[in-house]
Structure formats: structure tokens, C-alpha cells
N, C-alpha and C positions, 0 to 999 in steps of 0.2 A: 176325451181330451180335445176333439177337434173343434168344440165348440169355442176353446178360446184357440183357435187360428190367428185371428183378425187380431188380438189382442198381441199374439208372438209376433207375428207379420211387422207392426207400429214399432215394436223394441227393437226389431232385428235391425229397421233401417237407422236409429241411433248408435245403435251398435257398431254399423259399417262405416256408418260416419265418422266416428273416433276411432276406427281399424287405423296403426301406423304401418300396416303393409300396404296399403296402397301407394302406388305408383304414379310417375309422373306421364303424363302423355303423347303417345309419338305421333306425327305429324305422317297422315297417309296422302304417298302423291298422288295425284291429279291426272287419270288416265281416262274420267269418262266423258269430259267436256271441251271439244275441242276449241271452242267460241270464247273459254276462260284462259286459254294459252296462246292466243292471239297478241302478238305486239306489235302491227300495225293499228293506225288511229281507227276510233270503234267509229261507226256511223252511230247515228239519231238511234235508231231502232235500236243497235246492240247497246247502247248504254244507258237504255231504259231497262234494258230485262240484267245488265250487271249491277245495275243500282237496286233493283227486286230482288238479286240474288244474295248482295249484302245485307239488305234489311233481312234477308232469311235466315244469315249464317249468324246477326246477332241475338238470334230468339235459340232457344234450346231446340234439341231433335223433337218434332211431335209426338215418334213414336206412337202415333194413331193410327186405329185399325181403318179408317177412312182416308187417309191421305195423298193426295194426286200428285203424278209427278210435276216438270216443270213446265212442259207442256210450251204454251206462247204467249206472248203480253199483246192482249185488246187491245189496252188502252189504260191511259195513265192521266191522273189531272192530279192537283196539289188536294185534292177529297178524295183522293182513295186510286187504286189501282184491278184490273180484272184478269185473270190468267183464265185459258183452257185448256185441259189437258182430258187423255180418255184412257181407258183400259178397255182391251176386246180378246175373248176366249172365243176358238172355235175348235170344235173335236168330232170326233167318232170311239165310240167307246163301245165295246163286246164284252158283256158279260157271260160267262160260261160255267154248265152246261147250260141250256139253254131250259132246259124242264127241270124242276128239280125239287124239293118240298124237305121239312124237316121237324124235326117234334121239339116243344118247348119242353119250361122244367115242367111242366103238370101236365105232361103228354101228350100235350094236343097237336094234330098234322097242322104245321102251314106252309102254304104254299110260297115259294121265292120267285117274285113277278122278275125276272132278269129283263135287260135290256140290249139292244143291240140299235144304235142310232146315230142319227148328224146331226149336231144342234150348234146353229152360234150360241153358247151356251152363256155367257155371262158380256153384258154390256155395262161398262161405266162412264159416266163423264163428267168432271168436275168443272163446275165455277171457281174461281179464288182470288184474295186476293186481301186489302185492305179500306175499311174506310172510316176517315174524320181523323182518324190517329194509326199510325206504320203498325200502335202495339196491339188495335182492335184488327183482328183476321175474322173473315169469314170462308166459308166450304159450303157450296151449294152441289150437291150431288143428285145425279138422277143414273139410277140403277134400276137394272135387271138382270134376273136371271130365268133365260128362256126356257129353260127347260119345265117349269114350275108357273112362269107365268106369273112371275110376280115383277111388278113395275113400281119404283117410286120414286119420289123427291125427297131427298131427307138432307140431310146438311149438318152444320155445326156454328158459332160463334165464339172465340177465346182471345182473351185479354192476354199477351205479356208484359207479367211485369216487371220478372225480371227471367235471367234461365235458371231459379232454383227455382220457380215459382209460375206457372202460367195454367189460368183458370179456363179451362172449356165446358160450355152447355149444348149438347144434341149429341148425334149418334154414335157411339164405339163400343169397343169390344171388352167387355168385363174380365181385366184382365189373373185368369186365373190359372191358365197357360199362358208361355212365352209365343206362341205363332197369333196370339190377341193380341200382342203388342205394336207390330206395325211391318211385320219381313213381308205381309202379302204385297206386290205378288211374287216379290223373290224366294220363292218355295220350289222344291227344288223338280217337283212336277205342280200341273197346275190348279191342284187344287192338294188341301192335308193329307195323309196319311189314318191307318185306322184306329192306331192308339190313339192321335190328338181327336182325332173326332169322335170320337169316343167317350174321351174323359171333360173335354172342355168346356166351358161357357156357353155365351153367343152374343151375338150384337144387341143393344136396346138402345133409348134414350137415356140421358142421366146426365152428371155434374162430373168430369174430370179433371183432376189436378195433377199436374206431370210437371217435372223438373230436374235440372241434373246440381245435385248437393256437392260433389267436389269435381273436380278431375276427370276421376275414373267412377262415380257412385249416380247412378241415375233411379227414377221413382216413379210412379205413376197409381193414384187413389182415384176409387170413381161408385158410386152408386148410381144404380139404375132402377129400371120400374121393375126388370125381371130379367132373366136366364137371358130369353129371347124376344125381341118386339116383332120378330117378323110374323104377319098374319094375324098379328094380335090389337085388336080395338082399346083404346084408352078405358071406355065404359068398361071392358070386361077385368081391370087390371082390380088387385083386390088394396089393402093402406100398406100392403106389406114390400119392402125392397129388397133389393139384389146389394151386396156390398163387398167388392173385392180391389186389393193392390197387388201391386209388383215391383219388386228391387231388385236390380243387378250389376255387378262388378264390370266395369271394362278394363283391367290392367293395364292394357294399355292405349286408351282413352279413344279408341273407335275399333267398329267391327267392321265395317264395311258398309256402303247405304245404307241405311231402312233395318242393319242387321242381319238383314238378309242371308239366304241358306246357299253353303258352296261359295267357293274361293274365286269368284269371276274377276276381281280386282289383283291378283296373285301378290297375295303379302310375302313382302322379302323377309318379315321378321314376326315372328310368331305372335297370332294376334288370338284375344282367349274373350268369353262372356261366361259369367255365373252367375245365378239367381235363383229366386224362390217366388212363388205367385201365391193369391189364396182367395179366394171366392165363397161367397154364402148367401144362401137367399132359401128366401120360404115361397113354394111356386105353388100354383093353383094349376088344375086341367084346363080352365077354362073353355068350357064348354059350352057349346049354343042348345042349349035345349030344340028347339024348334028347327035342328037339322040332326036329326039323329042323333041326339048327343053324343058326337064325336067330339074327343078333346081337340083343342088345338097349341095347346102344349105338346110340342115333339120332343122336345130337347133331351129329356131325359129315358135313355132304355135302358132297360136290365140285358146283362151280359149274352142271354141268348137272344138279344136281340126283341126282346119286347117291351113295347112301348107303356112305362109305369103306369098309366094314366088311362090307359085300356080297361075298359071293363073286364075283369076275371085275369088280370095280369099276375097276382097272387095268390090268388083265391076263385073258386068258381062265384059267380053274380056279386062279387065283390068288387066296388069301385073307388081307387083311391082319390078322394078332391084335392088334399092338398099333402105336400111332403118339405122336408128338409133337406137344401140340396149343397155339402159342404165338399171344398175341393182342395187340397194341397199339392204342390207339384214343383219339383225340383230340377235346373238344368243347368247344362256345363256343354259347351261347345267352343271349338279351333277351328283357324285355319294358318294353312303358310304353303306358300308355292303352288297354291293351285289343290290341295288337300284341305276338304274341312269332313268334320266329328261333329255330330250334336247327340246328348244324350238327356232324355226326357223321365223323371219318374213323378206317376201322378198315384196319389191316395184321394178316394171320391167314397164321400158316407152318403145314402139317404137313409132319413129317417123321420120322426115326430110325425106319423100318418095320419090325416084324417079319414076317415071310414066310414063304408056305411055295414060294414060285416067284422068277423075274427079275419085273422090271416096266420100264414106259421110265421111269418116272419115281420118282427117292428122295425129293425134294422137291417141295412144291408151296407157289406162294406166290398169296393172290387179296389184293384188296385193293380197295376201293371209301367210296363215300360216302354217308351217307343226310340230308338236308334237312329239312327241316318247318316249317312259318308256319300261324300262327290269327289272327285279327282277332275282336274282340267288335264286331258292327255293331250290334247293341241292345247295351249292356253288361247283362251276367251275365241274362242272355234269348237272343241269338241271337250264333251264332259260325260262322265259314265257316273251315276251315282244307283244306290242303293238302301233300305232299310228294314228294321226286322223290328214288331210289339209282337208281345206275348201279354195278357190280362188274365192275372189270377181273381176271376170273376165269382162272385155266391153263387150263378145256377151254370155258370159254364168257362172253359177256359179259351177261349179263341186267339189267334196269334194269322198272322201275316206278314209276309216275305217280299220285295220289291225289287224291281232290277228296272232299269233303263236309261237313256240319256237325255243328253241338249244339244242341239246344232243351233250355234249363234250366225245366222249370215251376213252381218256387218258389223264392223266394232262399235259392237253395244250390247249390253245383256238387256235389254228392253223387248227387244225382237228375238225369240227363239223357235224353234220347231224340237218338241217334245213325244218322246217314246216310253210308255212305261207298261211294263206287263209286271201284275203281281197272282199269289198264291194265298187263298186265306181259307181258315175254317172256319165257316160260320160265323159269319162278321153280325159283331152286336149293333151296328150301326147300319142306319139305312136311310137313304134320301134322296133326291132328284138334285140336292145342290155339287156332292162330291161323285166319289167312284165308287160309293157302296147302295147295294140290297141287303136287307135284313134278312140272318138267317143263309145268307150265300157261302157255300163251301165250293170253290173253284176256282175258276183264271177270270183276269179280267185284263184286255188289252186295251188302252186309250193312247190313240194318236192326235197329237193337238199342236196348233199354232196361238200363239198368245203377245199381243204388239201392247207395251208401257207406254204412252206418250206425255 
């Protein structure tokens, strides 16, 4: 059945459209810009970046996985306007124990390379801005993330035409979970958890259409070249695409910034989001012959933690080229006073193998949940949050436990100092971008600072 997703996904968003339970929308004040509640006369300067900030408020939320904040106005002429704004991660992360190894489903030892390190681990900085016409936007982004050593320019271009309707071409996030949609970096540590990372997408090129259809009813459709473009050459991509949306409820017509995770803004009245995501694509390993033919498809591991794409990942001398990669995933999330709730369920099929051997298995289905809760015990000062996935996986079940907080030192959730220790078995995920080693059963402590501008 999962094959028609895509197909459920297109009817669900008519469906909510003519929903008569939706609600009208309440108006959230205005606690994070002191420069918009000023009622002395503005200078030159400030009434250039409130005239920016109005042309923004009449285009829909982006809700893109690229989106820089507000940052500061260059420079302004009657062709167009430039903003700068940056995002900067830096941490120290302990992975434990420190030696450790662990056997896959077809018995094999591998070892868990843990980590223990300082890294300014992620850099962003966007361009932005308008030109020829307020409704042509551009995003010129230059990103890294140190740890990996990867560097790039990537960006975007989108027409509004109106807020039911606004066209984007270049990079985002295939939305097939809710944390693709645009809360980075309001997450509630600095990087996902191991259920989303787990189950979800990843960034490419491709064509995005977003818009909010009533009130309370917002959209977002996009096709891309694949899963993930990171590390991956245009030449190597095969005619086949990635195609996933996302719809979800505001009842009461906003969540907080970007949607963002944890009650920083302390809603006096109960404010809720629900939706559904869905993603598909047929992925290749893509591999370079001429370097070991290692894939460079990561995206996708089996629940102990190996990499489908691996040689003898199913099978011994058995190498999968190409798979069916289909995702469903369900959320509901609150907040009020300083307390928010998210709750995530994702179903993820691979299957339609190509091969070059038998394997025991055509299909594989995991399927799991991920949690999370914050509490503001000083509001927009101190915040203790927590989460818990459990993944009923085909070769394994792994689950993981989190606990820690936020120190905000100026009123702003932009700037925070972050503490999180968690507890995992045998995490199916692994990478230099988050908190995980494939294959790790233990503690892992990350202390970090992280500045929005």
C-alpha cells in the first residue's frame, strides 16, 4: 500500500481544506523584536529593514529547510535589496565507551570508531534578499560543516505569487518529516535526535511549491534529484527522482517562529500543529568505480546500523545498486506556558532491489517513534528538555533516551549554551553531521554553543 502514499498525501490536503473544524487565527504578541515596538521616529536605516520586514510578512512562511534569519540590510536600491545573516555551531562532543565493537544481523564484528572532540562544527551564512520585483527572492548560502569538511555555495530562487502559492527552484529539504520543514535551528538541542535521523530524507536540489491554503491549513510539494545531494555529482545522479509533501494543521493559525521546538515565546493560550509528510524516491549507491567502489549514497541504513548500499549488507558478496526508498510519518505537537509536546511516527519501506546476487530479504519495513518535551523553568532563561525513540526495526530494535537543557543569556533564543547527555542502543545511524556512531551502545555528552543571526 505504500506505494500509493503520494497519491493519499494530494487527497488528504483537499480534504483539510474543506475540514469545518478549522479555526480562526489568534494573533501571537510580539516579544522577540525590540526595534518593531519602538514609537519614537525610525531613522533612515530602521525604516529600510521595517519596510523589508513588511514585504516579508506579505509572502507566506517559507517553511524552508534553508532559511536565514533577519540578520541586516546591505543595502537597498528600487532593483532589489541584500540581507546578511549567519548561523554558527560550536561543541565538544564524548562519545562512550570509548572502545567498543558490535555484531550485525549476519554476524559480522564491527568496530564503533567513537569520538571525543572540539569542532566549530557547522558554519552558515546567507545572502538574501529581492530583485527586479519585492515577489522575485533570492538565498545565496555558503555552508559548511567542519567536521566532514564539506564546503559549499548552494542557494535558491522563488517567485511569490501569492501566500497560497509560492514557486522555489534550488536547495531544501524533501519534506518527509516535520524537522525538513524549516524549525532548524530551533531544535531543541543542536542538532536532531536518533529516531528523525533515522527515518528521514535529506537535503537536494529540486522544484518547491509551499503555501498556506486557509488560515490555519499550510502545504509544501517538492521533487528533487535524490534522498541526498550532499557529496553527490550531477553526472553520477541516474533519470530517476525523489518526490515528497507535507500538510499540517495550525488551529490556531501560528506555532511559534520557523515552528520551532519548545515554548521560548511562552504562549498564554494553547497553541497545537498536526500533519502528515510522505517521501519516495528510487535511490542508486552511486558509486565511483575508480575509488574503491565505495557508495556515496549514505542516506539510507538498516536498523543495526548498516549501510544498505555496502557491499554484503544483506547478503555476503552481495551488492545492492539501486532500492525503493518510501516514508510515511505522522505529528502532533503543543505548547502553553513555557511546556511543549512533539510526537513523531514514521513507517519507512525499502524495497524493488536491484542486485547483483539472491538475498533473504526483498523487502524491509522499520518503523518507530520519536518524543520530545521542554519546559521553560526560568521563562526564555533556563529550559530542561527531554526525548525518548524506540524503532521496531527488521534486523534490530534500538531506542534512545535524552535529557538536558538551554541557557539563553540575552533575551533571545538565537544565542543559547546547550547541554545534552543521552543513552542509546545501538544507534542505526551514524555520521560526522549529528550525535551519532553507527552501531554505538552508550552515553554520549555534547556541550555546545550555537549564535542565529
Amino acid at each position: 500500500m505504500h506505494k500509493y502514499l503520494i497519491l493519499c498525501f494530494f487527497l488528504s490536503i483537499n480534504a483539510f481544506a474543506q475540514s469545518s473544524m478549522l479555526q480562526p487565527p489568534r494573533m501571537l504578541r510580539n516579544m522577540t523584536d525590540p526595534l518593531d515596538m519602538q514609537e519614537q521616529e525610525d531613522s533612515p536605516e530602521q525604516h529600510d529593514v521595517k519596510e523589508i520586514r513588511k514585504a516579508e510578512e506579505r509572502h507566506t512562511e517559507t517553511w524552508g529547510a534553508i532559511d536565514p534569519g533577519k540578520g541586516v540590510l546591505l543595502g537597498k536600491t528600487d532593483a532589489g535589496s541584500i540581507n546578511l545573516s549567519f548561523y554558527v555551531l560550536a561543541r565538544y562532543m564524548n562519545q562512550q565507551p570509548a572502545s567498543q565493537s558490535y555484531h550485525d544481523h549476519l554476524g559480522n564484528k564491527r568496530n564503533v570508531d567513537t569520538r571525543n572532540d572540539i569542532e566549530l562544527h557547522r558554519a552558515i551564512m546567507w545572502l538574501r534578499g529581492w530583485a527586479y520585483d519585492p515577489k522575485l527572492e533570492y538565498v545565496i548560502n555558503f555552508w559548511t560543516v567542519n567536521t566532514t569538511k564539506n564546503v559549499n555555495i548552494i542557494g535558491s530562487i522563488a517567485y511569490n505569487f501569492d501566500k497560497k502559492f509560492v514557486l522555489q527552484a534550488g536547495i531544501d529539504g524533501l519534506p518527509g518529516a516535520r524537522s525538513l520543514n524549516g524549525q532548524h535551528p530551533y531544535f531543541l538541542s543542536g542538532d536532531r535526535f536518533m529516531g528523525d535521523e533515522f527515518f528521514k530524507p535529506g537535503f537536494t536540489m529540486g522544484l518547491t511549491a509551499r503555501g498556506q491554503l486557509t488560515d490555519t491549513l499550510f502545504y509544501r510539494l517538492m521533487v528533487g534529484n535524490a534522498l541526498s545531494e550532499v557529496g553527490i555529482k550531477a553526472s553520477q545522479f541516474t533519470r530517476n527522482m525523489a518526490y515528497g509533501g507535507s500538510v499540517w494543521i495550525l488551529p490556531t493559525g501560528e506555532f511559534g517562529p520557523r515552528g520551532g521546538y519548545g515554548d521560548y515565546e511562552m504562549h498564554d493560550k494553547l497553541s497545537s500543529r498536526f500533519g502528515i509528510s510522505v517521501t519516495q524516491s528510487r535511490e542508486d549507491r552511486f558509486a565511483q568505480p575508480d575509488i574503491n567502489d565505495n557508495p556515496n549514497n549514505t542516506q539510507l541504513r538498516l536498523s543495526d546500523g548498516v549501510n544498505l548500499f555496502d557491499e554484503g549488507a544483506l547478503a555476503q558478496g552481495v551488492t545492492i545498486q539501486r532500492a525503493n526508498y518510501s516514508i510515511l510519518s505522522a505529528d502532533a505537537a503543543v505548547k502553553y506556558r513555557g511546556f511543549f509536546f512533539d510526537f513523531n511516527y514514521y513507517w519507512r519501506w525499502l524495497d524493488g532491489f536491484k542486485k547483483n546476487g539472491p538475498t533473504p530479504e526483498d523487502n524491509i519495513f522499520d518503523h518507530g517513534f520519536m518524543m520530545q518535551t521542554a519546559y521553560q523553568i526560568v521563562p526564555r532563561k533556563w529550559e530542561i528538555y527531554s526525548s525518548y525513540t524506540y524503532i521496531w526495526g527488521e534486523f534490530n530494535n534500538p531506542w534512545e533516551v535524552v535529557g538536558g537543557f538551554n541557557y539563553y543569556p540575552r533575551d533571545t533564543r538565537n544565542w543559547r549554551l546547550n547541554v545534552m547527555v543521552n543513552h542509546l542502543e545501538q544507534s542505526p545511524v551514524g555520521s560526522f553531521f549529528g550525535f551519532y556512531t553507527a552501531g554505538q551502545t552508550g552515553e554520549t555528552v555534547a556541550l555546545s554553543t550555537d549564535i542565529f543571526f
